[in-house]
N, C-alpha and C positions, 0 to 999 in steps of 0.2 A: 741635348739629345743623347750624346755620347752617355751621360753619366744616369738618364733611363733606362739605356738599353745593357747596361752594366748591372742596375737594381735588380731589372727584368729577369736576366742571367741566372742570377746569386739565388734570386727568390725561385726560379726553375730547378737549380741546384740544389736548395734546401729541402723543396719540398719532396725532388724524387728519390736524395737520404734517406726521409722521412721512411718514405712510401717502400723502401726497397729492406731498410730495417724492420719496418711490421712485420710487413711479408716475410724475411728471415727469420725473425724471431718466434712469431705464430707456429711456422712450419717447424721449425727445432720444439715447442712447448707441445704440439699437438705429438710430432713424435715421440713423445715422452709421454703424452698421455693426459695434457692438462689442453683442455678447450673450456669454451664458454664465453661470458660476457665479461667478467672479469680476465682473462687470459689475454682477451684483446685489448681492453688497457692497456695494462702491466707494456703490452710490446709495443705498443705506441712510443714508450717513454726509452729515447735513443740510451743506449749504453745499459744503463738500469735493466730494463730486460731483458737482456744477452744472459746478463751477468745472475741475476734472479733464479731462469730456467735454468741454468749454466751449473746451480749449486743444488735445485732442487732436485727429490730420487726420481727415477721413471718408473712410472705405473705401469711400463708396459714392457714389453720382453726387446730392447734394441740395444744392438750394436754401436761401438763409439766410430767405427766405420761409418755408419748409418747417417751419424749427428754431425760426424766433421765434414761429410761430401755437401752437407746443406751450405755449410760455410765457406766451400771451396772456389777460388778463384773462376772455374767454367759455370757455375750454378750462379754464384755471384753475376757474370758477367751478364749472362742468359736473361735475368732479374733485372738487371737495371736498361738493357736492352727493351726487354718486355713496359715496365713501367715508364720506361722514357716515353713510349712510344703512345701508353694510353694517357700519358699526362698530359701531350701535344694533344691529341685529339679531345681530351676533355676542357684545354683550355680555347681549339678552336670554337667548340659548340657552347662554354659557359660566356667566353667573355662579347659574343654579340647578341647571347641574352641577355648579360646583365646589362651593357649599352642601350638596347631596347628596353628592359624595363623602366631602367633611369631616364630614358626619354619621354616614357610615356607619365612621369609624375608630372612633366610640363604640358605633356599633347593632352588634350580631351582623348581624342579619337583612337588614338594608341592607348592610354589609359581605361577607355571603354570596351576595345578590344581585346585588352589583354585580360580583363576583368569577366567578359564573358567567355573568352577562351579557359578561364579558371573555372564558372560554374559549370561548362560543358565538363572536366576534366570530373572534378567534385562528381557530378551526376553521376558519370561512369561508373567511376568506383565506387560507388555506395551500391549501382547496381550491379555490379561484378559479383563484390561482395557480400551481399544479398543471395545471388544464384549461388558462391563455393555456398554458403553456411547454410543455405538451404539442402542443397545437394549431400554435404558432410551428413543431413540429417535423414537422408532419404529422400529427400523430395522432389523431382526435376519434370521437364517437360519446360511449356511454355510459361505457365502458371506464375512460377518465382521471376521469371523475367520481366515480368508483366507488373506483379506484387513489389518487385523491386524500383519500379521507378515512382513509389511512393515515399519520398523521401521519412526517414525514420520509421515509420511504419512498418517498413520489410521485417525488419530484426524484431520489431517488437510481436510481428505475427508469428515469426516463426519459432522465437524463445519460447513461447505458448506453447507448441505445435510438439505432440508425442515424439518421439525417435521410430524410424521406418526402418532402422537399419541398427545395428551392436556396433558404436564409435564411442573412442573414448574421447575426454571432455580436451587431452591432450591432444588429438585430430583435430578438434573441433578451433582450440588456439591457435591450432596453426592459420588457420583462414587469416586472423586477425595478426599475424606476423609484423613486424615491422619491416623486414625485406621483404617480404609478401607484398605487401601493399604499395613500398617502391618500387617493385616491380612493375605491378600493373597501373601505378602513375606515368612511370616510362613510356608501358604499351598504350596505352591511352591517352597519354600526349601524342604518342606520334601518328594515330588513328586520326583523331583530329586535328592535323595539322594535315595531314593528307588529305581529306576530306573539305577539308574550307579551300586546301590550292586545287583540287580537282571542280570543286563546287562551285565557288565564288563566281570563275570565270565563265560559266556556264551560267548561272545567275546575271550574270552582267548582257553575254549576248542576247538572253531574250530582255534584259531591260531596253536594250541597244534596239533590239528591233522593233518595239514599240514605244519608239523614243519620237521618232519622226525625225530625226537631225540628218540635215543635206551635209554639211561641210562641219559640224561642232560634233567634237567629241565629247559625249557624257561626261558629268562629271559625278556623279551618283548611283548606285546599284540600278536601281529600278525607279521609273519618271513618274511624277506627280499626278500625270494625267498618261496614261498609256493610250494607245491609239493605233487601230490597222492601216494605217497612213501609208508605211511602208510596204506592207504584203498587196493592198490596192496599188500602189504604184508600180511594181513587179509587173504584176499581168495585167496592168493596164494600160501601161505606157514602155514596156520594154518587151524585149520577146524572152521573156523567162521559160514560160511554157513550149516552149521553141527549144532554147537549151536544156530544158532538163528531159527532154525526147530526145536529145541529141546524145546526151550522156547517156539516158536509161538505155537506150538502143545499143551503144557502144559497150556498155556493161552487160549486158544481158547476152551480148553475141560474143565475148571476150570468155566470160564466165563458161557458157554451152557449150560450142566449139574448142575454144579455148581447153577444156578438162579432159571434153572427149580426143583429143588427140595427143595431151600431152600422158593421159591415162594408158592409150596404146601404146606409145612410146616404151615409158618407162613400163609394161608388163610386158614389151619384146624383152626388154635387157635382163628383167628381171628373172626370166622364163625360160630365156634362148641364149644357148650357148654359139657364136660364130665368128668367122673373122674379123676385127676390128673392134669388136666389141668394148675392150678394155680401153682401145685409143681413142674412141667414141666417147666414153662419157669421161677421160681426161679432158677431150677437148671440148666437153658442153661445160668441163667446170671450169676451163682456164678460159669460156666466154661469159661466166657468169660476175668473175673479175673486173669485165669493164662497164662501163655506166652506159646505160642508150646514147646520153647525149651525143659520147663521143662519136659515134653515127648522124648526126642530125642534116648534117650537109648530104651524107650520102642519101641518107632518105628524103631528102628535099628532091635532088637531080633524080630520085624513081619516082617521086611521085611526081614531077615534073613532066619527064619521058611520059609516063602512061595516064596521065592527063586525069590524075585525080585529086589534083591541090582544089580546096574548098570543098573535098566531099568528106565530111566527117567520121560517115559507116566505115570507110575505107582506113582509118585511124587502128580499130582492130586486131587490123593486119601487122601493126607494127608490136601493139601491146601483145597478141599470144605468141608473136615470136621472140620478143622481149622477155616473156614468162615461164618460155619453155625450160632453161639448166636448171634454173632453181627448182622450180617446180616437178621436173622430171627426177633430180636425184633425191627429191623427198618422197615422192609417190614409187621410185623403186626400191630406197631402201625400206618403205612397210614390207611393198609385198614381197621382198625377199626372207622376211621373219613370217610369211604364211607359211606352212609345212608342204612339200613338196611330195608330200605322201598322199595329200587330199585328191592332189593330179593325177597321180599315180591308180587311185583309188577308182576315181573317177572315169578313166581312159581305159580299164579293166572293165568296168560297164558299158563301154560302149560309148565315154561320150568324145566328142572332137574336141578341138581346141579353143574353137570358138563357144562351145557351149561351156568347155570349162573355165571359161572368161569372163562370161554372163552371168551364171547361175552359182558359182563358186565365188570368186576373185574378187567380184566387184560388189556382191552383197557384205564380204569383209571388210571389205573397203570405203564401206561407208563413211568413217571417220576422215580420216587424210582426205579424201576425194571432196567431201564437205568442206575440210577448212581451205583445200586451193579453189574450188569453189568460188567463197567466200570473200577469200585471198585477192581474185581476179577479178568477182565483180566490184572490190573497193578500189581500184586503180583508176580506173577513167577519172569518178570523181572527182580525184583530187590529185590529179597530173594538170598541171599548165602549160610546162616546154612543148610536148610535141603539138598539142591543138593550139597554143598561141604564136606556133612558127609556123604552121601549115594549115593555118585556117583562115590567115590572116590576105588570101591571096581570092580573085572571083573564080567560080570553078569556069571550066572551060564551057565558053559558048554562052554565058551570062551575058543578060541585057544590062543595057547600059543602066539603067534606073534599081538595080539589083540591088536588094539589102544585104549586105555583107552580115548583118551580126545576127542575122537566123542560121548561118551555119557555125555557127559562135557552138561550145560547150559551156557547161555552167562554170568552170574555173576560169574559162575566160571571161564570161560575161561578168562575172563577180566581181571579179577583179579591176576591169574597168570602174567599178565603184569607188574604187579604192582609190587607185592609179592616175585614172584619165580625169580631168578638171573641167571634161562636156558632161558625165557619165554621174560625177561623185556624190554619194548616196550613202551615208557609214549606215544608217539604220534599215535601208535596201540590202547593204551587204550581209549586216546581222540575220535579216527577214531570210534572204535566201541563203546562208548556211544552215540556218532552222532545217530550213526543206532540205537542205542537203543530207541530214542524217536523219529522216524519215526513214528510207530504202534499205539502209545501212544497219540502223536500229533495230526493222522488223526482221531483218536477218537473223542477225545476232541473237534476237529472243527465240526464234525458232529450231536454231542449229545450236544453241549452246553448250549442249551438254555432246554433241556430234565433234566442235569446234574442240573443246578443251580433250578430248580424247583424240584427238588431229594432231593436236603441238605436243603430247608426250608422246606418240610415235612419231611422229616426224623426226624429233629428238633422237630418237634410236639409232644406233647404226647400223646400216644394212650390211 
């Protein structure tokens, strides 16, 4: 082991020599005025190359000032600093690829995967490079993108194809670069690798949900025989449709109310200058610090007292005042980048405050006001703690034959899928996460271009 991690060493030591003499040498050759492909050679080769550029004249007008600071013990140090640091990182990300690849000369299914993660990569770049060489040529729109996922084809239509545009044939080289093209292996490795861990899992829960398995965990993407087995058992045998009115409700009234008051909030502060103000939103941010849960006793014993343990509307209550800090110092720092002259403008016409609230403020504020929105109706969702400690109880004045689990929410009801061993259901659970980002989904596609204009002023500081 010892005399491993000693080779390990020697060989990390030699190669960032190596790596930190290129580099040296390169940068004294280029200052002198010699680049190219043979240049990087020549400085590969330790000692030899120093000593090479070291004799040769400079092409170019520098200083021996200039040529000894490259050599100098701070630039020196800077360098192997620098290279150390990309040679650890490049030996974390090579050496559990090449583990994986070697593995997979024994595994089928690693072998197969790694093999279509290569034609995926191939594909890419042939249609990348397709669009530059098209593009170089004048040509762009959909068209090339479209013509390039014909393998070989592309190139050979477009070699054909006039010039749209005055490039030279050296623009045109460059497409087919050799760093060019590691390049966009890089970027298209990592496109598709995002893509299959974002994908795959997603793939697998609708396999899951029309798996039909009570207690077996798949053991395959997608079942031989798919089947609504699951989504029939939902609302046939559980109260699904129960919880997910329980949630929509609680989302819907979190989101409405929820915006409209946290919206007023922060356009006092934003707006109105008065006492406390400044210690005001110190203290909404130094309560944005702690986590609900840390509350969960105390909101037990209120909702105890006021006798609304098992009523889930009343759930709400706890999420828009849980939402308010965060949410209020994002929607005041927008509207403090609104100009203060619009008000000004407006209040010279004749209009009041409330009207410059309505008709000014908040039609700017379309964006931020959208993504908390948004923000607020994703919470009920996919919150468990507070509806699985306070729904867990019969509301007050329930008969005795009373079903507990119609005041259930869908994370809790789900989760007894998972959890409970009266309840367990893995392809129930699949079925009703499905449904879970239905709500969620149509959102997103409606607000999206609102949303993504939300989180860069949100960003902003007020």
């Amino acid at each position: 082991m010892t005399i491993t991690i000693t080779f390990s060493l020697l060989g990390y030591i030699l190669l960032l020599a190596i790596l930190v003499n290129y580099g040296t040498v390169y940068d004294y050759a280029v200052k002198k005025g010699y680049e190219g492909f043979r240049t990087r050679l020549i400085a590969l080769i330790p000692i030899f190359g120093y000593l090479y550029f070291h004799k040769k004249e400079s092409l170019k007008i520098v200083s021996d000032r200039e040529l000894k600071h490259l050599v100098s013990p701070e630039i020196l140090g800077k360098r192997i600093a620098l290279y150390g640091l990309l040679l650890i990182v490049a030996i974390l990300i090579i050496v559990p690829v090449s583990f994986l690849i070697f593995t997979s000369i024994n595994n089928n299914l690693l072998q197969t995967m790694f093999t279509v993660y290569a034609i995926i990569i191939s594909f890419m770049l042939h249609q990348g490079l397709v669009v530059d060489y098209a593009s170089k040529k004048g040509y762009g729109g959909i068209k090339p993108g479209l013509i390039g996922l014909i393998p070989v084809y592309g190139f050979v239509y477009y070699n054909y194809q006039p010039k749209r545009r005055n490039v030279s044939k050296q623009a045109i080289r460059e497409v087919f670069k050799f760093s060019s093209i590691i390049q966009k292996i890089f970027v298209y490795a990592q496109i598709t690798l995002v893509a299959v861990v974002v994908i795959v899992p997603v793939i697998y829960i609708f396999g899951m949900a029309f798996s039909n398995l009570r207690t077996d965990i798949p053991n395959q993407i997608w079942p031989d025989t798919p089947s609504w087995e699951a989504f029939r058992y939902l609302f046939d045998e559980t109260n699904f449709a129960r919880w997910y009115w329980n949630t929509l409700k609680i989302a819907l009234i979190n989101m409405t109310v929820g915006t409209f008051l946290i919206t007023g909030a922060a356009y006092v502060f934003a707006r109105f200058s008065f006492k406390g103000k400044k210690a005001g939103l110190l203290t909404i941010l130094v309560l944005q610090a702690f986590p609900s849960f840390m509350g969960l006793i105390a909101m037990y014993v209120l909702f105890w007292k006021f006798k609304l343990l098992g009523e889930p509307t009343y759930l709400s209550i706890l999420y828009i005042g849980g939402s308010i800090p965060g949410n209020l110092w994002l929607i005041k720092g927008f509207l403090s980048q609104i100009p203060k002259d619009l008000d000004e403008s407006a209040m010279i016409d004749g209009a009041s405050k409330f009207q410059i609230f309505v008709k000014i403020i908040l039609p700017l504020s379309v964006p931020i006001l959208t993504f908390v929105a948004v923000s607020m109706f994703m919470g009920p969702w996919m919150d468990y703690l507070l509806p699985g400690y306070l729904l867990r109880f019969k509301p007050e004045g329930a008969a005795p034959d009373y079903d507990i689990t119609q005041q259930w929410t869908l994370a809790v009801g789900l989760f007894k899928f998972i959890n409970d061993l009266n309840y367990q259901h893995y392809s129930a659970f699949a079925a009703g996460a499905l449904m879970v980002g239905i709500p969620i989904t149509i959102l997103y596609m409606l607000f999206q271009r609102y949303l993504i204009e939300g989180i860069m002023a949100g960003a902003t500081k007020g």
